[in-house]
N, C-alpha and C positions, 0 to 999 in steps of 0.2 A: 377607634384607636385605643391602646390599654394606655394606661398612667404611666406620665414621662418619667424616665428615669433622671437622679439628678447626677449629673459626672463632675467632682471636682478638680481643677487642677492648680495642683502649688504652686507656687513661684521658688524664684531664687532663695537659696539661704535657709530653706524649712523644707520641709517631707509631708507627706500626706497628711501626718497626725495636727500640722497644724490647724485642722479642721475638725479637731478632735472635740472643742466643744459646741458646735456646729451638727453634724451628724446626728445625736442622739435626737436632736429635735427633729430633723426630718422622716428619722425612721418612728416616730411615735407619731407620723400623719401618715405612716404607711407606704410611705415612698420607696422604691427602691434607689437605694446611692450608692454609687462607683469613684472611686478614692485613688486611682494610680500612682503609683510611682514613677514620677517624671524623670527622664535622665537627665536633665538640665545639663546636654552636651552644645547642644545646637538648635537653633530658634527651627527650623524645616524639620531638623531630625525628630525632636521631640514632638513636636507637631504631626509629623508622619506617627509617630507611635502611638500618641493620644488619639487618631485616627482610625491607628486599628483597634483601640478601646472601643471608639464608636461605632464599626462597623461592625462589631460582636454583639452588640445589643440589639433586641429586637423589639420595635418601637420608637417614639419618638424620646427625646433626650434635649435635655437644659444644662447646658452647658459653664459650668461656671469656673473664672481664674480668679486669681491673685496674683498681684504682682505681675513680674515676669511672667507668670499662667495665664494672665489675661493677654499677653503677646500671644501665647501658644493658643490657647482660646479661638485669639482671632482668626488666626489659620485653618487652626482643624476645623473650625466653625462652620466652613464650607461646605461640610460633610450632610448630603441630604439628607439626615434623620435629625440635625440638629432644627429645632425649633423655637429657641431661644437662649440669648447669650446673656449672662450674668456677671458685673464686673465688680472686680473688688481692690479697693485700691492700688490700681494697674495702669501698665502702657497698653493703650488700644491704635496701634500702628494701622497705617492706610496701606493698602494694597503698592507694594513698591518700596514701602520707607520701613526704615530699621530702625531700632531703639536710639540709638547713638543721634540720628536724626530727631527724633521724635525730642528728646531731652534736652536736646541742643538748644531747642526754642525758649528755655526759660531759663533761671535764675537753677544754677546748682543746689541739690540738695545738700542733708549731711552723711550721706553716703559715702562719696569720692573719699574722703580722709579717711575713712574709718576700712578701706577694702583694704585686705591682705592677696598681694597674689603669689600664688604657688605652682610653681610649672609642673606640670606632667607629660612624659611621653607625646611627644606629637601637638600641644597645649600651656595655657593657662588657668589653673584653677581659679576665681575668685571667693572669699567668703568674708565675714565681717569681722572683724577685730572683737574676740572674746569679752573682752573689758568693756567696748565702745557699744556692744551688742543691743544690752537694754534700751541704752539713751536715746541709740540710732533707730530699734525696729521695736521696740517692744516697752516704752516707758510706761504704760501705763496699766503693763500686765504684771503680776503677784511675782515680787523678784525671784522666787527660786524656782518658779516656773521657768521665766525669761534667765535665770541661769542655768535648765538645764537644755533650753531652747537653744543657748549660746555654745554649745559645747557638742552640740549634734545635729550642726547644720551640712544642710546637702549642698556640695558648691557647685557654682555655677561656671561654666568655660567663657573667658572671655570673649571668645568668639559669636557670643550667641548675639552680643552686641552689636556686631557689625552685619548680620545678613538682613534682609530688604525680605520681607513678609510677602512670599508668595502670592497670598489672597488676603482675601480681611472678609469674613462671614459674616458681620455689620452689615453689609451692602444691600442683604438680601435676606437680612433676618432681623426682627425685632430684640433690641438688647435693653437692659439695666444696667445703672450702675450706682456703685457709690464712692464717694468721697472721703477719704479720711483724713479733716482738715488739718488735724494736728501732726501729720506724717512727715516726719525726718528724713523718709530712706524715700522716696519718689514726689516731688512737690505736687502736693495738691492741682498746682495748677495743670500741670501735666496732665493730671486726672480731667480735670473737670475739661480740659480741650480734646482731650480723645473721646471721651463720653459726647460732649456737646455733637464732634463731626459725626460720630454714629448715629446720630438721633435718640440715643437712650436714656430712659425714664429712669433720672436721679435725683437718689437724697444724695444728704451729706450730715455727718455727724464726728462727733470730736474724738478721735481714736489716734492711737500712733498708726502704724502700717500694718500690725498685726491686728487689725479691727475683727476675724474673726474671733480670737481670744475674748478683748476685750471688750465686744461687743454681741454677742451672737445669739442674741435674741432678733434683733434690726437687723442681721448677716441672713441669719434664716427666715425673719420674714419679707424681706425683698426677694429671698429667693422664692419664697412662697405665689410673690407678687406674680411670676414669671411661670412657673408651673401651671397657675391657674387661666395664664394668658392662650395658653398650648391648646388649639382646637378641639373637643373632645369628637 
């Protein structure tokens, strides 16, 4: 079998790039990495599309979210070329349950105050309040980075909240995860209870919620962990 490719997927509130200090280092082990542009309209739809990212590659594939991408994650995960799932401070939903479930089991984050929503056609946009941005998703990343993170985020449709996760790729695939104990915008605990029912191999380390930012030495080499797990 050739060398897994790694596929990232964003979450809410960011764009591909938010992996942007992340990538360099997997491509100087040689890897081939795949970065899409999520639509963050709908938990199935985005998942259906990150699906046909996966069924265009040829080989096997490690799959890695954030955030809300580790919802979508879950799903497309199902996808027979995936051969391990990678989670980064994310909902890791069970086959059946949606986010709004999943979240409900714990103590609110600081998220809820800080969403702005915006209707569109057919919808509700969500994204994070400019000002609130740093403190809620990004305190611990160089402020004018996390302002211009703040000002060029991808929104997320309310709705993605409410659909019930088709599949959960966990079931039947070995995952990682990690923890980012210091995170505002999804409670740790959250993390650590979707990681724990997946059975996935986790750190945990003191990041706000963009832990690939400020952390992506520990972001890349967990994912390392996972690549080298992939049967050769």
């Amino acid at each position: 079998m050739p060398q897994p490719t790694v596929v990232l997927v964003h979450g809410a509130f960011a764009d591909a790039s938010s992996f942007a200090r992340v990538v360099p280092e997997l491509l100087a082990d040689g890897l081939r990495v795949v970065a899409p542009a999520v639509p963050n309209r709908s938990l199935v739809g985005d998942a259906e599309y990150v699906g046909s990212v996966l069924a265009a590659i040829d080989g096997p594939v490690v799959l890695v979210g954030h955030s809300y991408g580790c919802a979508v994650a879950t799903v497309a995960g199902a996808a027979p070329n995936v051969q391990a799932l990678v989670y980064l401070a994310g909902f890791v939903p069970a086959q059946g349950e949606d986010l709004g479930e999943l979240q409900g089991r714990f103590p609110d984050s600081d998220l809820g105050p800080a969403l702005i929503a915006t209707p569109f056609p057919g919808g509700v946009d969500l994204t994070v309040d400019v000002e609130r941005f740093p403190a809620v998703f990004a305190h611990d990343v160089d402020p004018a980075a996390a302002a211009v993170l703040a000002v060029s985020q991808r929104p997320l449709s309310a709705a993605a909240f409410g659909e019930k996760a088709p599949a959960a790729g966990w079931q039947t695939t070995p995952a990682w995860g990690l923890v980012a104990t210091a995170d505002h915008t999804i409670n740790p605990e959250v993390q650590r209870f979707g990681y724990q029912r997946a059975g996935a191999d986790t750190i945990e380390v003191d990041s706000s919620h963009l832990v690939m930012f400020s952390h992506p030495a520990e972001v890349a080499d967990l994912i390392r962990k996972a690549v080298a797990a992939v049967p050769a």
